[in-house]
C-alpha positions as CSV (number, residue, x, y, z in Angstrom):
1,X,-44.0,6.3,1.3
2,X,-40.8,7.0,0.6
3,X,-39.1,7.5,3.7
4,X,-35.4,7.1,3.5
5,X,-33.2,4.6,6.0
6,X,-30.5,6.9,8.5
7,X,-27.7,8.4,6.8
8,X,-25.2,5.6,8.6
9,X,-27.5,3.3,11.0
10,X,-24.9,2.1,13.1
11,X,-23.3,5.5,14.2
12,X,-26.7,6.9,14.7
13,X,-28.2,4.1,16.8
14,X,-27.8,4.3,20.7
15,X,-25.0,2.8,22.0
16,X,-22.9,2.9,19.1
17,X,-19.9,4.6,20.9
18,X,-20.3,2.6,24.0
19,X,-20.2,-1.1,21.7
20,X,-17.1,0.9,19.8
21,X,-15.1,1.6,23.4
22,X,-14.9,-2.6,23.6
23,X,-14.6,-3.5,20.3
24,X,-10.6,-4.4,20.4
25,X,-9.9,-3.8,17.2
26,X,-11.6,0.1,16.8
27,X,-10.0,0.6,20.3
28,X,-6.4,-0.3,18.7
29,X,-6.5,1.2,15.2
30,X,-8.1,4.5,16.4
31,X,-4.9,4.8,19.3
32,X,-2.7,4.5,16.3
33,X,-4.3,6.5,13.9
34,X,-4.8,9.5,16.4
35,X,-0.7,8.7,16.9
36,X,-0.2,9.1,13.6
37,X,-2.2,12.4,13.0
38,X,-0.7,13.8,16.5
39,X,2.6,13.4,14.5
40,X,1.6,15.0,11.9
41,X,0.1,17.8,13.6
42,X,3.0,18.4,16.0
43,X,5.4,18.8,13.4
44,X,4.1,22.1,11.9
45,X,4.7,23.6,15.4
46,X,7.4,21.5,16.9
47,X,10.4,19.4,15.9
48,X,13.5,19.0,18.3
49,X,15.6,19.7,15.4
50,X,15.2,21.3,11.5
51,X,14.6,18.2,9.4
52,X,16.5,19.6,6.1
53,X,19.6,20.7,8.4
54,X,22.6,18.7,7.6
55,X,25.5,18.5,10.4
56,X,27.9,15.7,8.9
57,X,29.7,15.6,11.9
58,X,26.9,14.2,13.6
59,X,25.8,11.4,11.6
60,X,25.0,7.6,12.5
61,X,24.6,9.4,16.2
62,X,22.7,6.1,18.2
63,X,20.2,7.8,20.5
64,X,21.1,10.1,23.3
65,X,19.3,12.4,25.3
66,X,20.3,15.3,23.0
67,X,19.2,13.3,20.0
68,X,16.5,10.7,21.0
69,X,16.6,8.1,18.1
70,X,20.0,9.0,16.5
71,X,21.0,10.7,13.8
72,X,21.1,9.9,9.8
73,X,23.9,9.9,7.4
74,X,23.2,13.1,6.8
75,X,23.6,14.0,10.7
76,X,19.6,15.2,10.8
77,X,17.6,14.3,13.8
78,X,15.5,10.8,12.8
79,X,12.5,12.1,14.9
80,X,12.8,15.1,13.2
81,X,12.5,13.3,10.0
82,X,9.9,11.1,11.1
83,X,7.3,13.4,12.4
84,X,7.6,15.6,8.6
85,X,7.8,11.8,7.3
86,X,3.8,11.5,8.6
87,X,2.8,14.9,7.3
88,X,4.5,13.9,3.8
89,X,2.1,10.3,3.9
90,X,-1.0,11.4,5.3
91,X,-0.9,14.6,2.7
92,X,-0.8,11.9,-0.5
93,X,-3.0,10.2,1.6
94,X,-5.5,12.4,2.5
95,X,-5.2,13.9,-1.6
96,X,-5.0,10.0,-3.4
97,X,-8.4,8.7,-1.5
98,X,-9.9,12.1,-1.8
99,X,-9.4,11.9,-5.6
100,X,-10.7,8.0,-5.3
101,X,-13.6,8.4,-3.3
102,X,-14.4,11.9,-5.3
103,X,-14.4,10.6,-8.9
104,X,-15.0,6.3,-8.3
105,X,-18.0,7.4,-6.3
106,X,-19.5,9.6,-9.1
107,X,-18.9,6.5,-11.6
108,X,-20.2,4.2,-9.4
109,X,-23.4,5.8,-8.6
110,X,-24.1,7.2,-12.0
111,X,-23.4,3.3,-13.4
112,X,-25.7,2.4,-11.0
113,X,-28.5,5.2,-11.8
114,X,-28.4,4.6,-15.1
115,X,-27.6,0.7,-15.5
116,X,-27.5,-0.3,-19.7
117,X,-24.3,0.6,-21.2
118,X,-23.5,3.1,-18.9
119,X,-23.0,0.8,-16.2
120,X,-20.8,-1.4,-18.5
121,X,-18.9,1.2,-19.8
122,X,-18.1,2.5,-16.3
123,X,-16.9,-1.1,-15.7
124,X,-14.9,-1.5,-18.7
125,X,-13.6,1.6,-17.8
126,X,-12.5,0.4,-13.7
127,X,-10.8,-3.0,-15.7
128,X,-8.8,-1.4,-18.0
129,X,-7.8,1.2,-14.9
130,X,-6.8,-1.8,-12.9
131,X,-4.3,-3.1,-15.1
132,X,-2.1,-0.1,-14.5
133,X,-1.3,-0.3,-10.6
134,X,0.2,2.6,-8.3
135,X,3.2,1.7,-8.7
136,X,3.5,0.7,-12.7
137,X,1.6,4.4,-12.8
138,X,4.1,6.4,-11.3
139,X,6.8,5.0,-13.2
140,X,4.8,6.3,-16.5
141,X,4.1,9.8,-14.9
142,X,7.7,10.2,-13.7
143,X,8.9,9.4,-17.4
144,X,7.0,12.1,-19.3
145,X,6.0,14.4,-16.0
146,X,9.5,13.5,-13.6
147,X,9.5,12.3,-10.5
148,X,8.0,14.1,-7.2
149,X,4.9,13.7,-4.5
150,X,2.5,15.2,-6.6
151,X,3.0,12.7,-9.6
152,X,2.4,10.0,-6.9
153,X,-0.7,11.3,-5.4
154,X,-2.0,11.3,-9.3
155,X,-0.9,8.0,-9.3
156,X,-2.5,6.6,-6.3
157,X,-5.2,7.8,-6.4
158,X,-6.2,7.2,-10.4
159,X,-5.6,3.7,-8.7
160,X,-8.0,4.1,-6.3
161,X,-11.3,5.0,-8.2
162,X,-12.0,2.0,-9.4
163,X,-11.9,0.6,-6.5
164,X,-14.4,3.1,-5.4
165,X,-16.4,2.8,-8.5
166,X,-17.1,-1.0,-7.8
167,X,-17.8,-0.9,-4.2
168,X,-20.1,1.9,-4.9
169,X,-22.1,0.3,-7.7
170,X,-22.1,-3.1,-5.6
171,X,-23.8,-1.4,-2.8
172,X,-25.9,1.0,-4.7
173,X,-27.3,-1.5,-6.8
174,X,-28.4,-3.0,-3.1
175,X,-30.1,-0.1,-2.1
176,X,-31.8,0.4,-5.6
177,X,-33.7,-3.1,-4.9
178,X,-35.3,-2.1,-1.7
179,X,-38.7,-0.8,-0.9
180,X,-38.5,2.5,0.2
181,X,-36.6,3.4,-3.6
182,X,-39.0,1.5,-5.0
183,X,-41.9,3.5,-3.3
184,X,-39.6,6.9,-4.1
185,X,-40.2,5.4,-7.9
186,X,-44.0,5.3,-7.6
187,X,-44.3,8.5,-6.7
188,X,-42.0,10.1,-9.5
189,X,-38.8,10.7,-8.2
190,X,-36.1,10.9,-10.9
191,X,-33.0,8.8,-10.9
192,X,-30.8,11.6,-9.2
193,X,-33.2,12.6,-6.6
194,X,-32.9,9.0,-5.6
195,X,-29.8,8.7,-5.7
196,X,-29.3,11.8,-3.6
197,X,-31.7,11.4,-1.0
198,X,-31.9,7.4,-0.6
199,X,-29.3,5.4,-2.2
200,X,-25.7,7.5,-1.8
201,X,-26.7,8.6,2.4
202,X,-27.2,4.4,3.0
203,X,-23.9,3.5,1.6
204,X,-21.8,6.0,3.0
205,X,-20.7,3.6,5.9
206,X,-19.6,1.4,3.2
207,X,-17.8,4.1,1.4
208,X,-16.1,5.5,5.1
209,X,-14.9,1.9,5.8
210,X,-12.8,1.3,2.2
211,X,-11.6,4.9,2.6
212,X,-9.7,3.9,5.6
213,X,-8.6,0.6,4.2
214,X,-7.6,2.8,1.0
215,X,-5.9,5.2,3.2
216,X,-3.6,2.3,4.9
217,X,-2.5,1.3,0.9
218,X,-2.2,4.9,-0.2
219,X,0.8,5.3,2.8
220,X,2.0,2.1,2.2
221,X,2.1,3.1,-1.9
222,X,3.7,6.5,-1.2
223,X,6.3,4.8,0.6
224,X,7.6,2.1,-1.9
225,X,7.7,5.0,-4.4
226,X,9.6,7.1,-2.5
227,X,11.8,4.2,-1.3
228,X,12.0,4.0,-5.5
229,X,13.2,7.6,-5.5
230,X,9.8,7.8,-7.6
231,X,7.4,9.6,-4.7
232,X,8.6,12.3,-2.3
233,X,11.6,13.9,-3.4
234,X,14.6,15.8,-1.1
235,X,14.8,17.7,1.5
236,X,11.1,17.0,2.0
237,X,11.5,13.8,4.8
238,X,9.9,10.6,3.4
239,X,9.7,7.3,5.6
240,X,10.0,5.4,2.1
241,X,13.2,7.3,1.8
242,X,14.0,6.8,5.0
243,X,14.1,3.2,4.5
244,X,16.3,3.5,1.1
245,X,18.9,5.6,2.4
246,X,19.3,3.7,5.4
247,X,20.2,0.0,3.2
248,X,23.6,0.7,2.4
249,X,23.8,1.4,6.3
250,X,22.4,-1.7,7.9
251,X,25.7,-3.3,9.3
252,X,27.0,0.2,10.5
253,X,23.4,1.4,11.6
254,X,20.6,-1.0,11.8
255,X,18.0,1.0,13.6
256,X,17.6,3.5,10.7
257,X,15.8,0.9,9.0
258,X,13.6,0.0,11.9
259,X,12.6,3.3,12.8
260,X,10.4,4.3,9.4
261,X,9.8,0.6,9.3
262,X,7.6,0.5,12.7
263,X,6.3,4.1,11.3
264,X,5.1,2.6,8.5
265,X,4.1,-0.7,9.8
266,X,1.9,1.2,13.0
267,X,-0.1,3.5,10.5
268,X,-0.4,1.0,8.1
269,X,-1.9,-1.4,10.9
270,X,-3.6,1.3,12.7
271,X,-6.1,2.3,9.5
272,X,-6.8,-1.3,8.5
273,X,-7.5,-2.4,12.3
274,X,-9.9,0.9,12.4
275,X,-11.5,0.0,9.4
276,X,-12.0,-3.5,10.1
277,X,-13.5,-2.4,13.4
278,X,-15.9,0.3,11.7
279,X,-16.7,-2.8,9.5
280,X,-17.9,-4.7,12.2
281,X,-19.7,-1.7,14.1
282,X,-21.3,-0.2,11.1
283,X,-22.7,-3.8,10.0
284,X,-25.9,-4.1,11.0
285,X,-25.9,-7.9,11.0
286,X,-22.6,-8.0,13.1
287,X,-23.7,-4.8,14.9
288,X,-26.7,-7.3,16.5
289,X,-24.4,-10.3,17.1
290,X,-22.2,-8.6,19.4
């Protein structure tokens, strides 16, 4: 009677991973995302110079062979700089949405469990969280706290879990209405049990697609704090800091902008194409239509 629905349908149906391989859009963002964590990966083992060394006779180098996008003001290596860069974003990435999906999802299922004031408290709670974003957040940690990464992953995600905390009650309150809970009622399940067993494995698709779509903001958040001087602070490379040294260089050496800007802009467009494509595969309704 109270048979519960596939952890995620869509990825455990046949032919998921064959209706992924042509969907453009999951084709795309995952190419970039895998770019973006090859980055990351490669720069623990290999960079083709030390980001934090600092050679003044060779800055605002244009790209060479010995120095393949140019040099800084600074004279470090920019792909140097940008391969730590992606380490330094997907770490307060990875952290921020861990800390949103971690906490909003607890606060949105147990508003959902419970219902009554509980779920209005919980609520009240994500409103009064949303009128102090990422960025307004930081600026009150740095002031008492001082600037640095870890103040911004704080930041980010605290901004995150209400986001998760309303997705999650939507969705859960979905699943709560069906007829396999309701038969898990009848026969004397408690509240967690169902929540455990039913309602929390058939919104996990749900949950996997805003975490990537979370993820894009958290990098994209990281860096306007650290373009700030609020987020990563030196020698650790940032692309956000990238960006704000290279301003009072644009005439002299325009492509230090546009280097960390295309960084930025390819993850950033990378996890939201990959999540709007898991949207679409992991939809049933959609799922059918294509």
């Amino acid at each position: 009677m109270s048979a519960v629905l596939p952890a995620t349908p869509a990825l455990a149906a046949p032919g998921f991973w064959q209706r992924a391989r042509r969907h453009p859009s999951f084709v795309l963002g995952a190419l970039l995302t895998a770019a973006l964590v090859l980055a990351a990966a490669l720069s623990w083992v290999w960079t083709p110079y030390s980001p934090y060394e600092v050679d003044l006779s060779l800055k605002l180098q244009g790209p060479s062979w010995a120095h393949w996008l140019g040099t800084d003001t600074f004279g470090r290596d920019v792909v140097s700089l940008l391969l730590v860069g992606a380490r330094s974003s997907i770490a307060v990435g990875l952290i921020a949405v861990g800390i949103g999906v971690t906490v909003g999802t607890a606060l949105g299922l147990l508003a959902s469990a419970r219902r009554g004031w509980t779920e209005e408290a919980v609520m009240r709670l994500a409103d009064f969280t949303f009128a102090f974003p990422a960025i307004l957040s930081a600026i009150m940690l740095t002031a008492v706290f001082g600037a640095g990464m870890v103040n911004s992953i704080i930041a980010i995600g605290i901004f995150n879990i209400p986001t998760f905390a309303r997705i999650t009650r939507a969705s859960a309150n979905a699943v709560w209405s069906r007829e396999f809970v309701l038969a898990a009622r009848s026969c004397g399940r408690s509240p967690w049990q169902i929540t455990r067993d039913h309602v929390l494995p058939n919104i996990l698709s749900v949950l996997v697609v805003q975490a990537t779509i979370q993820f894009a903001l958290a990098i994209l958040a990281e860096a306007a704090l650290s373009y700030l001087g609020l987020g990563t602070q030196p020698p650790q490379p940032s692309w956000g800091r990238m960006l704000s040294e290279a301003q009072t260089m644009l005439f002299q050496a325009p492509l230090l902008a546009v280097f960390p800007g295309l960084a930025i802009a390819s993850a950033v467009l990378g996890l939201n194409l990959l999540g709007d494509g898991l949207r679409d595969l992991l939809d049933p309704r959609l799922a059918r239509k294509r």
